[in-house]
C-alpha positions as CSV (number, residue, x, y, z in Angstrom):
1,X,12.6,13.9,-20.6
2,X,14.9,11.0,-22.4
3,X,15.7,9.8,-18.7
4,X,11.6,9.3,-17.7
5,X,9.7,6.5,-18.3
6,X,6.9,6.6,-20.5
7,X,4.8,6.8,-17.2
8,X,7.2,9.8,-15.5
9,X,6.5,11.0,-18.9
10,X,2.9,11.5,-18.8
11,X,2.5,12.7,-14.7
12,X,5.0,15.4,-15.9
13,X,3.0,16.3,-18.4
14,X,-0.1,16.6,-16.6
15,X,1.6,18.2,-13.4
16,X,2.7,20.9,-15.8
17,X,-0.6,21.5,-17.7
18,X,-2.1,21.5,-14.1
19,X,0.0,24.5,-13.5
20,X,-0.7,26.3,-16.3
21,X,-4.6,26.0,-15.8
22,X,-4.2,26.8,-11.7
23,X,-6.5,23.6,-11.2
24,X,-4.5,20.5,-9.8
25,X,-7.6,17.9,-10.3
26,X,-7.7,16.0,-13.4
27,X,-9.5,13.3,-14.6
28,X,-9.0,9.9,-16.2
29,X,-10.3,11.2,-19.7
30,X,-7.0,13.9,-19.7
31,X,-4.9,11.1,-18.2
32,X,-6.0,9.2,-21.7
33,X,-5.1,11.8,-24.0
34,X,-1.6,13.1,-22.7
35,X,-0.9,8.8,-22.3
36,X,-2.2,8.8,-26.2
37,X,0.2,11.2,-27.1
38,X,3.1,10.0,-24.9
39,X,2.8,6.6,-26.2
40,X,2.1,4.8,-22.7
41,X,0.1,1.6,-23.6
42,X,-2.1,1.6,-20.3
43,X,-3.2,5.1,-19.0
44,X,-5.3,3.1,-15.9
45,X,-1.5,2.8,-14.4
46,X,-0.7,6.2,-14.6
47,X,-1.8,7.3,-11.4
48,X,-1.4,4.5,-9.8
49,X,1.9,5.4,-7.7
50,X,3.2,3.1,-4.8
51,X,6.7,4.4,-4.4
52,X,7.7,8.2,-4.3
53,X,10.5,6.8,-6.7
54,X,7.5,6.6,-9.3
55,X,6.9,10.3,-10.1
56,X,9.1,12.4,-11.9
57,X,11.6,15.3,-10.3
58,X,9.2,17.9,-11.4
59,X,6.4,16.1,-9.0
60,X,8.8,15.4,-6.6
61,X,11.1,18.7,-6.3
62,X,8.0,20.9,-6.1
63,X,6.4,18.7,-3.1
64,X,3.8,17.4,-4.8
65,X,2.3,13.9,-5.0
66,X,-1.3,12.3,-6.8
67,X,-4.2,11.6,-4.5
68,X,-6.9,9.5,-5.8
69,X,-10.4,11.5,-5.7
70,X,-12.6,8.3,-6.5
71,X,-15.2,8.6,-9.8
72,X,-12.1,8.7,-12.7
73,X,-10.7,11.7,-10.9
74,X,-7.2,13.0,-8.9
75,X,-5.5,16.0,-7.5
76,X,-1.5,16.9,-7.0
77,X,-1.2,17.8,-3.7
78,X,1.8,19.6,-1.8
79,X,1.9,16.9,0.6
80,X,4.6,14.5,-0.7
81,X,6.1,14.3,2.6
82,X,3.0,13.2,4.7
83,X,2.1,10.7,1.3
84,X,4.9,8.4,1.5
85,X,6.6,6.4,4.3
86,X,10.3,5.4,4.6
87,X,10.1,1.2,5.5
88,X,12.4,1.3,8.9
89,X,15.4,-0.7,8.8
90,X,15.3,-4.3,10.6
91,X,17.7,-4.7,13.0
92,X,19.7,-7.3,13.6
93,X,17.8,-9.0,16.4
94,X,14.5,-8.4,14.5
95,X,15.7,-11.1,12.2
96,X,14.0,-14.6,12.8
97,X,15.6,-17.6,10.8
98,X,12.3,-20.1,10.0
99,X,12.6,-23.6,9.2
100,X,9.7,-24.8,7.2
101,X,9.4,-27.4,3.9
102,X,8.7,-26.1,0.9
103,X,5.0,-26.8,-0.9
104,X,4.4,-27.5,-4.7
105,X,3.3,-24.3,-5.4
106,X,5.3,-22.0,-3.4
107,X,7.4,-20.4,-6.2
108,X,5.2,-20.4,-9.7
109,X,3.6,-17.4,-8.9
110,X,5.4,-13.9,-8.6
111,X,2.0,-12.1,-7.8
112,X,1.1,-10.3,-4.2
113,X,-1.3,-13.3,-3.4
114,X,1.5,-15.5,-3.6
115,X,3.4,-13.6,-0.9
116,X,0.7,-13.2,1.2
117,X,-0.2,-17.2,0.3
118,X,3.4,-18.4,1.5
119,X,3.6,-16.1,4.6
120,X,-0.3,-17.5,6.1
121,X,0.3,-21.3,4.9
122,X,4.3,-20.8,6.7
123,X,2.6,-19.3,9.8
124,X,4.4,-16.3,9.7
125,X,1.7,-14.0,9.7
126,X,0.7,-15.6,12.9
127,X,3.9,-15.4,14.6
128,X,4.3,-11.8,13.9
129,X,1.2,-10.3,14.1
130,X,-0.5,-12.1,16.8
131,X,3.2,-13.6,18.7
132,X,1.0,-17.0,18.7
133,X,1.9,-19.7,15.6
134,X,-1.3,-21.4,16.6
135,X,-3.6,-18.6,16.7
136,X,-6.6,-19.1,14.0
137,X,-7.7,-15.8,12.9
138,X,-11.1,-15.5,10.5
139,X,-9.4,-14.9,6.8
140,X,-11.4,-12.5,4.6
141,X,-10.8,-12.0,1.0
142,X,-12.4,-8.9,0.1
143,X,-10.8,-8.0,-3.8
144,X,-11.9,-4.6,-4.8
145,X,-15.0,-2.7,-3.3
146,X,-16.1,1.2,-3.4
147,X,-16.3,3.9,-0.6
148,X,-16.4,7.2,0.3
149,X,-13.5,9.0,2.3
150,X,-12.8,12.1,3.9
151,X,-9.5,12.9,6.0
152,X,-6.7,15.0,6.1
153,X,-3.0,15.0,5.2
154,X,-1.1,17.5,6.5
155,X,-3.1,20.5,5.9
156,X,-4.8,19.2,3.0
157,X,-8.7,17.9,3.2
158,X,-9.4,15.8,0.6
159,X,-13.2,14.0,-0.1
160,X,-13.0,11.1,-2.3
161,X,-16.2,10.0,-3.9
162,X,-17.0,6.5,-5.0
163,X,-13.6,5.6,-4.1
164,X,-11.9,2.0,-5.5
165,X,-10.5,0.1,-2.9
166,X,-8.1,-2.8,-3.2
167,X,-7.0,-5.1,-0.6
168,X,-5.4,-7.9,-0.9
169,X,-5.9,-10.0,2.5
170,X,-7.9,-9.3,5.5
171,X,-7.4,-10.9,9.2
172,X,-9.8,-10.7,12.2
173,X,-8.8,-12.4,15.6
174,X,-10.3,-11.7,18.7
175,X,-11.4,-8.3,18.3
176,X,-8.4,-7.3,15.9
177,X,-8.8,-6.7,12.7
178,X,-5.5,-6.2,10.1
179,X,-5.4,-5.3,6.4
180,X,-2.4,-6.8,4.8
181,X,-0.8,-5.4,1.8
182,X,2.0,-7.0,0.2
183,X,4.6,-6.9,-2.4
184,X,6.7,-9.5,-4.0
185,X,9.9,-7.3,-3.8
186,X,11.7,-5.1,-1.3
187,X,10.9,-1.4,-1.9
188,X,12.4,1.3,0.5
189,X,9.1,3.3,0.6
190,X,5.1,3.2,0.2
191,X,2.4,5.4,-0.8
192,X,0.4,5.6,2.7
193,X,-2.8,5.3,1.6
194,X,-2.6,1.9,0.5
195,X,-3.3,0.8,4.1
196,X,-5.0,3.7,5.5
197,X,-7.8,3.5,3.0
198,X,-9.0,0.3,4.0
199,X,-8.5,1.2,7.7
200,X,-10.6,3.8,7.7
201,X,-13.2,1.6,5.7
202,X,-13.4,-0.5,8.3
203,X,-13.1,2.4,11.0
204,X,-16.2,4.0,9.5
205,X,-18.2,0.7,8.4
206,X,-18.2,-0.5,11.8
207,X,-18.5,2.6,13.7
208,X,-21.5,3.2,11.5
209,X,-23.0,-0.1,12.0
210,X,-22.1,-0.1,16.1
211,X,-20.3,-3.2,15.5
212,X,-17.4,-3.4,18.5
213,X,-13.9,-3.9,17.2
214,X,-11.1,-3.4,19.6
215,X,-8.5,-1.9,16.9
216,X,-7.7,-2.0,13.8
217,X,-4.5,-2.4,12.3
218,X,-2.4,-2.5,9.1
219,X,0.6,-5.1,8.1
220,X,3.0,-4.7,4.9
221,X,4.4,-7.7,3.6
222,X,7.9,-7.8,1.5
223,X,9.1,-10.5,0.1
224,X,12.2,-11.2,-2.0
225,X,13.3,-14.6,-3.6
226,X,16.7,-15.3,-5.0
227,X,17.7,-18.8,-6.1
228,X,21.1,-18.6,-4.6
229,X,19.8,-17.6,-0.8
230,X,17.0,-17.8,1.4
231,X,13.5,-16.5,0.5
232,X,13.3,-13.2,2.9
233,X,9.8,-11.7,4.3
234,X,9.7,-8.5,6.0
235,X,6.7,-7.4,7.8
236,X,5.6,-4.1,9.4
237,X,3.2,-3.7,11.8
238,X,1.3,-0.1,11.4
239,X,-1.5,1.9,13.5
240,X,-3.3,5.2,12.6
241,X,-3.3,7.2,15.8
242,X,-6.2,9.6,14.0
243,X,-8.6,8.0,11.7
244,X,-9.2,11.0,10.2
245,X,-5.5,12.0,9.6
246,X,-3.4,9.8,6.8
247,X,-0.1,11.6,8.1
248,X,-1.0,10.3,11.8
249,X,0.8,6.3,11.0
250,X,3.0,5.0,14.0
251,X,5.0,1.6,13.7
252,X,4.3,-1.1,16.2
253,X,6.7,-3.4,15.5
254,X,9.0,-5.0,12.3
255,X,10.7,-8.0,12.1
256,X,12.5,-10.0,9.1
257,X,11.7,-13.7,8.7
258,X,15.0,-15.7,6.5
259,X,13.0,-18.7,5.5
260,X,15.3,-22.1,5.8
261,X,14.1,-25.6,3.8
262,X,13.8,-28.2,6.2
């Protein structure tokens, strides 16, 4: 227990008193005691997890992960290896070198909005995702909203009511539309249903509404920034082949942009 985080600490401790009880759901209000007791300052964080790297070995080991139920509630499921997805390599001739000149504000913000910020203003986003640096797709910023899900992973159903959504950039361009989510470092994995959430909120929204889209897509965005080389953005094109199955995510295409000051 010395070598956990405060964080590990307190999923471990509610994996194991899930056990015991034979019910894997929880809710926010146990979350808030054991995080109490553990001495983690921020209990809203605990089940927030990105990376399989996040949950401790007695999570991990077992084959269990945390899916998100909506209404201050979650469940360990044995699905770990359908919940998380290994970021492929990038090749060697996936990597672009990109002159562009540097703006004022490029670098005073560390945050997800700044990556996403620097790769649309750069024109990388266009590049990549629509292989046109003049195309001039509709930008949404949609922030947090609230939905109902169901869909499986693997051979687990889950229902999640009033579910939170966040995304953090939204792109529609003839017919396309692509939820971005980014992070300001390079991680070697991510928690799926960061993008398939909001892919199957658009999926059903417009399906329901009889509104025609032609597909609807996902794109991560990596960056990493060192002061002794070249900022780096790696971008991965996804697709759900199911809308219905989180476990059903198939690569389009990846590429690595090296970012060179004019």
């Amino acid at each position: 227990m010395n070598n956990l985080s405060k964080k590990q600490q307190v999923l471990d401790e509610l994996f194991k008193q899930c056990q015991q009880t034979g019910n894997m759901i929880f809710d926010n209000n146990l979350v808030k005691q054991i995080a109490q007791i553990s001495g983690f300052g921020n209990p809203f964080d605990v089940t927030k997890v990105d990376t399989r790297e996040t949950l401790p070995p007695s999570v991990t080991n077992a084959g269990y992960c945390v899916a998100h139920l909506g209404a201050g509630k979650h469940r360990f499921i044995p699905e770990l290896q359908h919940w998380f997805h290994d970021f492929e390599s990038i090749l060697d001739n996936e990597q672009v070198e990109w002159r562009y000149r540097k703006s004022l504000l490029n670098d005073l913000d560390r945050g997800e909005a700044s990556t996403l910020s620097l790769a649309l203003n750069q024109h990388v986003l266009h590049d990549f995702i629509y292989e046109d640096v003049v195309a001039s797709p509709k930008i949404y910023i949609p922030g947090r909203t609230r939905t109902d899900l169901s869909y499986w992973v693997g051979g687990t159903w889950l229902q999640a009511k009033d579910q939170q959504l966040e995304m953090d950039l939204v792109l529609e361009y003839q017919g396309t539309v692509t939820v971005l989510e980014a992070k300001n470092r390079f991680v070697s994995n991510f928690a799926v249903y960061q993008i398939f959430h909001p892919v199957k909120y658009y999926f059903d929204k417009t399906k329901k509404a009889n509104i025609n889209i032609a597909h609807i897509n996902a794109c991560y965005v990596l960056k990493q920034t060192s002061r002794k080389q070249a900022t780096r953005i790696r971008l991965y094109l996804y697709e759900f082949t199911d809308h219905d199955r989180l476990d059903s995510i198939r690569l389009v295409r990846k590429a690595e942009y090296i970012l060179r000051q004019r």
